[in-house]
N, C-alpha and C positions, 0 to 999 in steps of 0.2 A: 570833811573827814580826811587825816592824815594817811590817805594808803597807797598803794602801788595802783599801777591801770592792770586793769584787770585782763588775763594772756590765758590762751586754749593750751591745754596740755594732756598729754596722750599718757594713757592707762600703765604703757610704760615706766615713764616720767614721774608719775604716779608712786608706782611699786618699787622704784629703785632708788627714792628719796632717801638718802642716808639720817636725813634730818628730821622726819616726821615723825610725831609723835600724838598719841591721844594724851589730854590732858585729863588731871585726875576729877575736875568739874564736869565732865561729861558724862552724860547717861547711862545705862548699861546697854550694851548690843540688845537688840529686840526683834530686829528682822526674822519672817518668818518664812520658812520652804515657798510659801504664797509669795514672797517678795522675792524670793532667789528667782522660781522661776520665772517669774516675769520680769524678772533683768538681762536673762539668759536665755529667753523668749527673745526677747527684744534686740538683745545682739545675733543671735543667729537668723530672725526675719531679715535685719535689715545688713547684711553681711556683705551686699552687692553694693552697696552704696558709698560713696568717695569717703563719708562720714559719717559716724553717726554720736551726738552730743548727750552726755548721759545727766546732766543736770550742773548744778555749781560746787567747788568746793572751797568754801571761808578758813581762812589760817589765821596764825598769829604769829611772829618774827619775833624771837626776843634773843640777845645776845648773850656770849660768853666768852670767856677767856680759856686759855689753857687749863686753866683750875677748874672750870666749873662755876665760875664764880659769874655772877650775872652783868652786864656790863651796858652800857649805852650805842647808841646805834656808830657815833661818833668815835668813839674807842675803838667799836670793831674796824672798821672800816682802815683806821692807822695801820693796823698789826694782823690782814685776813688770812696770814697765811698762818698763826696760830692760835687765834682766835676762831671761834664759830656761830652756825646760826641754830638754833630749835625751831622748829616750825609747827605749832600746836595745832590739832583741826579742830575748830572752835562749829563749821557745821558742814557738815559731810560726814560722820563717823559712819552712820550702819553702811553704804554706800564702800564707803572703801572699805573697810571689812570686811564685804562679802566679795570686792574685783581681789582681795588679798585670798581672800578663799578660794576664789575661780582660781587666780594665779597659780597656785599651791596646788591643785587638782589637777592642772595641766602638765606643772613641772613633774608632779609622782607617776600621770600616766602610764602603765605600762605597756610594751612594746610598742613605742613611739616609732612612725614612719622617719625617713630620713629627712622627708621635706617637713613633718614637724618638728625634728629634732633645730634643723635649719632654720625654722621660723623661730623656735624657741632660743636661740645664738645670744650668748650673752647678757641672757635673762637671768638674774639673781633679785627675786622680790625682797628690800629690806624689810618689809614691815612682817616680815615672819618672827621676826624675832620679838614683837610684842606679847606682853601676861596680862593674864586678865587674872583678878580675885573675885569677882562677881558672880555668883552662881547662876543671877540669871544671863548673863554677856557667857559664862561659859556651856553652859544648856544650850541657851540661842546659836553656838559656832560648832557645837559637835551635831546637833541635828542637822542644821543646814550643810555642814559638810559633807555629811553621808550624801546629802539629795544631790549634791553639787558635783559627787564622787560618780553618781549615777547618772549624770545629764551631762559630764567631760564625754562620755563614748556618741554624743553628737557632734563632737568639734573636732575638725581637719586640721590641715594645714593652713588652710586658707580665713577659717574661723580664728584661727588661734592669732594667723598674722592680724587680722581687722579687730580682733581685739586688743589685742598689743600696738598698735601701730594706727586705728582708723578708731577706735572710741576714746572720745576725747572728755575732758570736763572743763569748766570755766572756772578757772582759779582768782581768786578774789583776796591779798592780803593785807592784813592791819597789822601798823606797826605801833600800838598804843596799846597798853592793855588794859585802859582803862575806857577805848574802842571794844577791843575782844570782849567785855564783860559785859558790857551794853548790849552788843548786838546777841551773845549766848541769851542773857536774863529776858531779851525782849522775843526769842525763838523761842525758850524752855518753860523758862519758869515766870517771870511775872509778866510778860507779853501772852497778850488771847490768843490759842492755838490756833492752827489752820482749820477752816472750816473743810467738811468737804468737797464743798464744790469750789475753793480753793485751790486741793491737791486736782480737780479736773480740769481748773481753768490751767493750770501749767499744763496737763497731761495733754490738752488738745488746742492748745498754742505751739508746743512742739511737735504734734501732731502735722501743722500748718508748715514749719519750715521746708517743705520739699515740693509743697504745690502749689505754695502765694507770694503773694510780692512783700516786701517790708510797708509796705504805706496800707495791704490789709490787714498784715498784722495788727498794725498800730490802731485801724480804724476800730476792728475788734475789741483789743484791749480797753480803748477808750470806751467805746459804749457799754463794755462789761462792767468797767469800774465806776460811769454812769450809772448804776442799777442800785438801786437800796438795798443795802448788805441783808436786812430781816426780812426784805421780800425774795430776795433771791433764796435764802436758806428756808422760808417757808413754802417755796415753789418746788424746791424739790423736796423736803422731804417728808410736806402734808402732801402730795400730787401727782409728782415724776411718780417716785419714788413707789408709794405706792399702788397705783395705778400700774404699774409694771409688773411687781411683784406679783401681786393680788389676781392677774390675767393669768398668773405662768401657775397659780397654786402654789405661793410664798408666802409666809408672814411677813410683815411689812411695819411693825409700829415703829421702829427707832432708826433714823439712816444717821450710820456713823462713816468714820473713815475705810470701816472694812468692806464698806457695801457699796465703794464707790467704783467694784467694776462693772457694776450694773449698767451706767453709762457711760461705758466703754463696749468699742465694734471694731468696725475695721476701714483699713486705712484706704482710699482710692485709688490710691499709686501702687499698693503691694501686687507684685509678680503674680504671685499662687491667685489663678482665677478660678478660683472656689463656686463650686455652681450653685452655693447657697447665694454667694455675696453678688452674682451677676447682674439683675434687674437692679440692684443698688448704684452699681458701677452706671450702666446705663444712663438712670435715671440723674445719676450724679454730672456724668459729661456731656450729656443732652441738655442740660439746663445750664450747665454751664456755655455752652457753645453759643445757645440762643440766645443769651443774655448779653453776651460779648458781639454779638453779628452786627455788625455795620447796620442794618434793619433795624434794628430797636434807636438807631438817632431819628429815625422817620418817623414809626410808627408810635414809640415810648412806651413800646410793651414792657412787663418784668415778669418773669414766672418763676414764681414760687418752687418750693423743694413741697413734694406733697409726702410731707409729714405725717405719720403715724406713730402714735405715743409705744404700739409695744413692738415697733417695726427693730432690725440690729440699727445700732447708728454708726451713720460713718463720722469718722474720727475728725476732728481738726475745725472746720469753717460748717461743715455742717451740723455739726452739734452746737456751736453758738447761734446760728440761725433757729434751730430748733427751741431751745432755749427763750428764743424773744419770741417764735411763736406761739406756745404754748403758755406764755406770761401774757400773750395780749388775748387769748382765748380764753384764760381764768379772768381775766380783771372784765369779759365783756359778759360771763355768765354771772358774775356776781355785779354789776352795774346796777342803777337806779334801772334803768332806759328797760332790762332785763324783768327786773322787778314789779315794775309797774304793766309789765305785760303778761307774766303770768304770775297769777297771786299769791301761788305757794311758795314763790321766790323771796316775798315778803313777810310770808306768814312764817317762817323758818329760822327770821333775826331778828323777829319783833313779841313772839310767845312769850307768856310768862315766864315759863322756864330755862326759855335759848340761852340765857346767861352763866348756865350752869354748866362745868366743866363736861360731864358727860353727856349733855346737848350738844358740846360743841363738838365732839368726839363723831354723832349721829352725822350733823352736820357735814362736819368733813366730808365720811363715809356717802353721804349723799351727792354733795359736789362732782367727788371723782368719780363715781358712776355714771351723772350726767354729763363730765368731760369726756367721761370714755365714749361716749353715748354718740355726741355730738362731732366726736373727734373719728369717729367709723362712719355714720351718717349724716352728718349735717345737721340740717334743719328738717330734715322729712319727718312729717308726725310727730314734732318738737312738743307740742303741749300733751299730747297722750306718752310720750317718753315719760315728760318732767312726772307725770301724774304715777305711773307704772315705779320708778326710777324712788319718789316721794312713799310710796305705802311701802315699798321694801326695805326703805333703810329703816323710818319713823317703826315698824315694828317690833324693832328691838327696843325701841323708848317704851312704847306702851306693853312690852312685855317684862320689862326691870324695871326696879325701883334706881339702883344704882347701875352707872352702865361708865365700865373701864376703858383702857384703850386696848386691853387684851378682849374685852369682851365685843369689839368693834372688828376686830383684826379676827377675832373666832367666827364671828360673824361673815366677814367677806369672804372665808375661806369656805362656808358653808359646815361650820363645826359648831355644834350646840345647837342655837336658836333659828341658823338659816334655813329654808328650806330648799336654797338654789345657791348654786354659786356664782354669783351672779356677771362679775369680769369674765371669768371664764366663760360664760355662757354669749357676752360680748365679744370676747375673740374668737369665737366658734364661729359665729352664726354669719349668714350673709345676705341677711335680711329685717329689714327695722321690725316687721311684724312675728320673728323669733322670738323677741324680746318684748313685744306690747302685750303679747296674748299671754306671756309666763302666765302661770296658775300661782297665786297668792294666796294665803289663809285670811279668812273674816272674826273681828277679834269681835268678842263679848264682853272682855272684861279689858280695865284700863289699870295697871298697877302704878302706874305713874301718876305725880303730881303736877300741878303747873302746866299740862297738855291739853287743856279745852281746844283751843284752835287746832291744834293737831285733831284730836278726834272728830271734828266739827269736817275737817277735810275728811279724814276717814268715814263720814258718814256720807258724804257727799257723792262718795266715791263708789259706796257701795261695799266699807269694806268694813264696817261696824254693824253691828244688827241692835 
């Protein structure tokens, strides 16, 4: 690919581009007050820090003459002093948009300190002078402005310099534009969008840059992009996902990109020692320390991060850790090795009916209660779990005929059919026999079709008459 190397450039640099421009192929602004502030979240946590990188931004270079007129890279270069450049941003838009919004919020400021005025020296943001006709690009900048209007009386002197001077991006340009249209078409429109655990593997890779080496980066990356793209998206959003939710008394059926700050916490290195985040911090550099101890070349201990699925997560290395261990925890509850130990494991993808969408729905729903199960307890009382864990989901089958994903999601939340809620009642308790002795209803009647071996369990059980 024909382009320049790729050079860090400060917010500044940025906003004072005489050159820059949106081009008319690009989107409409969409960023939402949800997105400002956690931009400007993010610059004022990390405001102590030498720097802080806010993502990439891709351009496109095309030339010109004094007229206007469009010109080749060779032309320009004869004649630069009246010739020039355009510089298109093919992907970064909502991103500067909204540093051009901050910019604009700081400059109107009213009664500016002297030492902000001083930080502010020679600040004149070009891209103020962009139009938007797009009603939604112009809704999305008058809302978010107002919030942005309202979140400037947190920023100093010293915020305003580290934003202008210490947040930087990664500028990336192409001078082809027949590069520019590829890489747009392959980000927008006919390229698969980012998945969500996607936008979190960027979110907690640069999560990583301030407390790991570049060869754990890398080891990371590598074993992530190692993972089966449909196992990874069905791990989190038939299981994280819901399994989280569903503890906290959340609906949980569809994990999109708006729901991906759910796996998002907090970071190990952040100042503010928050007396929520303190046993995490602990537990985070105690395992690190022991892992790293001259001792473990003798001994060849490793110890684990002890993970809990509805614990905050902390950002960066220990969320991808988390991540393979809760993938190796679902592939061993649904294993042969699993199944052929206890029966109901088998009897649950071999029924006549398992095949049918709202079986698999039940399913599911069964899975990650026994995740949750095992993931609090262990293996204590494991086959009276499965047993307990089995008559309560399987009762919403034999109580419909048709069973949705809303009717699933109504169900874990203990709305309609349930009569517990039953995650909830998982992160309450602190005891496995909380949960074995729950009080269960006894069905008499079976609305469902295709469920013999299901009832045949529920008779066994004790929970059929």
């Amino acid at each position: 690919m024909n382009q320049n190397q790729p050079q860090i450039i400060k917010v500044r640099e940025l906003l004072t581009n005489d050159n820059l421009k949106i081009p008319s192929y690009q989107r409409p602004y969409k960023w939402t007050t949800k997105n400002v502030n956690q931009l400007i979240d993010d610059v004022l946590i990390h405001k102590d820090k030498s720097e802080y990188r806010l993502g990439t931004l891709v351009v496109h270079n095309h030339f010109h003459d004094k007229n206007n007129k469009e010109i080749s890279e060779e032309e320009y270069h004869k004649d630069k002093q009246n010739n020039r450049i355009i510089t298109d941003i093919v992907d970064g838009q909502q991103r500067t948009i909204t540093l051009t919004l901050i910019a604009y919020a700081i400059t109107q400021k009213q009664n500016k300190s002297k030492e902000e005025e001083k930080a502010l020296k020679s600040f004149n943001p070009k891209l103020l002078n962009l139009s938007f006709v797009n009603d939604i690009s112009k809704a999305n900048i008058q809302n978010n402005f107002k919030q942005i209007e309202r979140r400037i009386a947190d920023f100093d002197e010293k915020s305003i310099w580290f934003f202008l001077e210490k947040c930087t991006l990664v500028e990336v340009v192409l001078n082809d534009i027949s590069e520019a249209f590829q890489f747009f078409d392959s980000q927008n429109a006919r390229g698969k969008d980012l998945e969500p655990h996607d936008l979190l593997k960027a979110f907690h890779l640069r999560e990583m840059n301030n407390f790991s080496t570049e060869e754990e980066r890398k080891k990371t990356v590598e074993k992530w992009e190692s993972l089966d793209t449909a196992k990874l998206s069905k791990l989190f959003s038939q299981y994280l996902f819901r399994i989280r939710n569903w503890s906290n008394g959340h609906s949980a059926r569809y994990f999109s990109k708006n729901e991906v700050d759910v796996f998002k916490g907090v970071s190990p290195n952040v100042e503010e020692n928050y007396p929520f985040a303190a046993m995490l911090r602990i537990a985070h550099f105690y395992i690190e320390e022991y892992n790293r101890s001259f001792h473990r070349n003798i001994d060849k201990r490793i110890m684990n991060f002890p993970f809990q699925i509805d614990e905050t997560i902390i950002n960066g290395k220990r969320f991808f850790e988390m991540i393979e261990h809760y993938q190796v925890m679902i592939d061993n509850v649904k294993s042969k090795e699993m199944s052929d130990k206890y029966p109901i494991l088998n009897t649950i993808k071999t029924y006549d009916g398992s095949f049918r969408t709202g079986d698999k729905y039940i399913r599911n729903l069964f899975y990650c209660g026994l995740i949750y199960y095992i993931d609090k307890f262990g293996d204590k009382d494991l086959s009276k779990a499965i047993d307990k864990i089995f008559i309560w989901a399987y009762s919403l089958r034999l109580k419909l005929q048709a069973v949705g994903l809303d009717s699933v999601d109504n169900f874990a939340l203990n709305q309609g059919h349930s009569q517990i809620q039953f995650f909830k009642k998982i992160k309450e308790t602190i005891k496995p026999n909380d949960i074995l002795n729950v009080r269960l209803e006894t069905f008499k009647d079976n609305k469902s079709s295709k469920t013999e071996k299901i009832v045949e369990h529920f008779k066994n059980l004790k929970y059929y008459e």
